[in-house]
Steps between C-alpha positions, in 0.01 A plus 500: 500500500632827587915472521646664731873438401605819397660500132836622559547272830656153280624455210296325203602148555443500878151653387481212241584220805285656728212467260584158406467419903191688511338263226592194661384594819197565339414245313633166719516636842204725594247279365607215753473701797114326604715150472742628805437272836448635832887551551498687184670301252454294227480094466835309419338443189365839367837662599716235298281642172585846635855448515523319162328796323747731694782331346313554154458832509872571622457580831628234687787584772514910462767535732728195448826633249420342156840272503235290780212510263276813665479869336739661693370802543604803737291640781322772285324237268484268727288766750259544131471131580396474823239807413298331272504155661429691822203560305309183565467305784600207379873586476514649831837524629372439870368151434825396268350307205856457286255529196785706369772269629683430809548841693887556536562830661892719494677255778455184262580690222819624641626151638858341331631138432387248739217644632396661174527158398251312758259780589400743184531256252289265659232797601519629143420128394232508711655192686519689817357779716593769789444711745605818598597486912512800650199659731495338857276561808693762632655675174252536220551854380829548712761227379729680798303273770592177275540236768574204245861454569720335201894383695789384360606134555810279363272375217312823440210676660201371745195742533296514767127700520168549366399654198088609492241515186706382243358530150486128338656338767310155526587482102858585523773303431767780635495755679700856450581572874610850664675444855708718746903372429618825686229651795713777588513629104080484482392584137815632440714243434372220716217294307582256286328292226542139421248183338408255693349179383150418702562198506769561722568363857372731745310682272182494510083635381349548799171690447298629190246795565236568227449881402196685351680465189477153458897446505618273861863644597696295736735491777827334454717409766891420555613289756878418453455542126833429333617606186820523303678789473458487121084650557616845599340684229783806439678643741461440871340860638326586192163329516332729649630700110325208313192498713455833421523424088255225559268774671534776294455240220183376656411849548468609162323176399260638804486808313394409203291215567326810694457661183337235305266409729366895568470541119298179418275590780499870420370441137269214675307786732537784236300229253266411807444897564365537158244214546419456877165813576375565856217741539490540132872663412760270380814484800700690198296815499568498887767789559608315857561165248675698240720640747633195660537373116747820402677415857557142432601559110753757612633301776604189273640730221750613792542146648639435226757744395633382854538140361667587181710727676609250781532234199751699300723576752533156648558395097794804493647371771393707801373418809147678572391367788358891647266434098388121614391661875259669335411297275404324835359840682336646190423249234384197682301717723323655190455177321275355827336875525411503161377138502283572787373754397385304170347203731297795649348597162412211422295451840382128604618345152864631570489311829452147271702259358299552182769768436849513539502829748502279811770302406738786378375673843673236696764479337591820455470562930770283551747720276432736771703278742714272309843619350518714805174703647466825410515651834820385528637617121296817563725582806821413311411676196446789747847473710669482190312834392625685868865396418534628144294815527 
């Protein structure tokens, strides 16, 4: 396979860790993509095997801190990670497999004593599981509409509202919940986070909607919900700070799941190009085929310099939240484009389930809405551009 990492982009032993991923991936995970079910996932069964061959071959919890048993490693590797598991279906982040462990995520990781104590050990464990609580019917991309309202009583909060397609929210055991503790202070100031139990009075699953990805968000909703003061996660005003970690977090998994999944089905169509004939010329002598092929190569090479580059600076300690909108605006929009494009190559047999096209197809349509659309970034990333220049 052609590698389009450039040399000078890591150093050796993220090269070395990258390739290690690369052979797993190979060898244990493609070859089960024809066992996936309808939903896209693996039996109970098959996925326990997975998991214990994961922990053999050291890859078991990448981002938990090694003092809790995982890797511990920072967003750069981590992103090398999620690129070569992004390329096979059968890791997809959409559907949430934990073949590499519990998924944890930069609030857990950040929580102290009591609550460290009863909520990311137990997840790390894999005793436990959450959601993250923040879209709602009226504010999905704009958190400054966020109706759920979070007030203080004698004994602590009570929140009141509806949050709307929560990711694993029938298999939760918490929930990570944004809500409004100051209206007048919006995003600024006045959005708070906290963890509720769902097994809480008042709190309740109301609804589950299926998706074309195979994945059945949920809505959760709070009636009365009372919790002690103890589950404010930080500081009161800054969740709307922490939500936007979590994001930009989730964006550059996005990002480079996007990047797996255009390269494995890049080298898939270049392979098919060489075979496939119609009216006697092979689809790789086509100039109009070639074409879309230099497109699509050059367009991942670039993707991904924006990952790494995002990566680093979240792992020096900046915030690059303008690099993570377009990752959104430029990277996940190039990942579907090139992946379409591919299905299109490949004609009626791209359109099966006898190939993994399809599935990455779906998938990767939904980046194009979740961790914020990319109308939305795109008009952000622009405002921001007006101001400074």
């Amino acid at each position: 396979m052609l590698d389009l990492i450039p040399h000078d982009a890591l150093p050796e032993e993220l090269v070395m860790f990258r390739d290690a991923v690369r052979r797993f991936v190979e060898r244990e995970l493609i070859p089960l993509e024809h066992e996936l079910g309808p939903n896209g996932l693996l039996d109970e069964a098959r996925a326990e095997a997975v998991r214990e061959r994961v922990r053999e071959a050291g890859l078991w919890l990448p981002e938990v801190p090694e003092e809790l048993g995982g890797l511990g490693l920072s967003l750069l590797p981590l992103a090398l990670f999620w690129e070569e598991t992004g390329r096979t279906t059968v890791a997809s982040w959409v559907r949430d497999h934990g073949l590499f462990g519990p998924m944890v995520g930069p609030i857990l990781m950040g929580l102290q004593g009591e609550l460290r104590e009863r909520y990311l050990l137990p997840v790390v464990e894999g005793k436990r599981r959450f959601c993250f609580a923040q879209t709602e019917p009226d504010a999905g991309s704009d958190p400054s509409m966020m109706r759920t309202r979070a007030v203080r009583t004698d004994k602590g909060w009570k929140i009141n509202g509806v949050k709307r397609y929560i990711t694993r929210a029938a298999k939760a055991d918490f929930a990570i919940v944004m809500a409004v503790t100051a209206p007048e202070k919006g995003a600024r100031g006045g959005i708070s986070c906290f963890i509720v139990d769902m097994d809480t009075p008042g709190m309740k699953l109301a609804s589950s909607e299926p998706t074309m990805m195979g994945d059945m968000p949920g809505e959760i909703t709070f009636d009365d919900v009372e919790i002690p003061a103890s589950h404010l996660v930080g500081e009161e005003g800054k969740g709307f700070a922490l939500a936007q970690g979590y994001i930009n977090h989730g964006r550059v998994r996005q990002g480079a799941h996007v990047i797996g999944a255009a390269e494995r089905c890049l080298a898939m169509t270049a392979t098919y190009a060489k075979q496939r004939r119609t009216f006697g010329q092979l689809l790789a002598d086509r100039q109009g085929v070639q074409w879309l092929l230099a497109d699509a190569f050059t367009d991942v090479y670039g993707a991904r310099l924006r990952v790494y580059d995002a990566a680093r600076k979240v792992d020096a300690g900046e915030k690059p939240t303008l690099e993570t909108f377009m990752i959104k605006t430029s990277v996940v929009e190039m990942g579907f484009r090139v992946i379409d494009t591919c299905m299109q190559l490949h004609g009626g047999a791209g359109l099966t389930q006898d190939l993994p096209i399809e599935r990455f197809w779906r998938d990767l349509r939904s980046y194009r809405i979740t961790e914020g659309p990319t109308e939305v970034l795109r008009t952000t990333l622009a405002m921001q551009i007006l101001k400074n220049f």
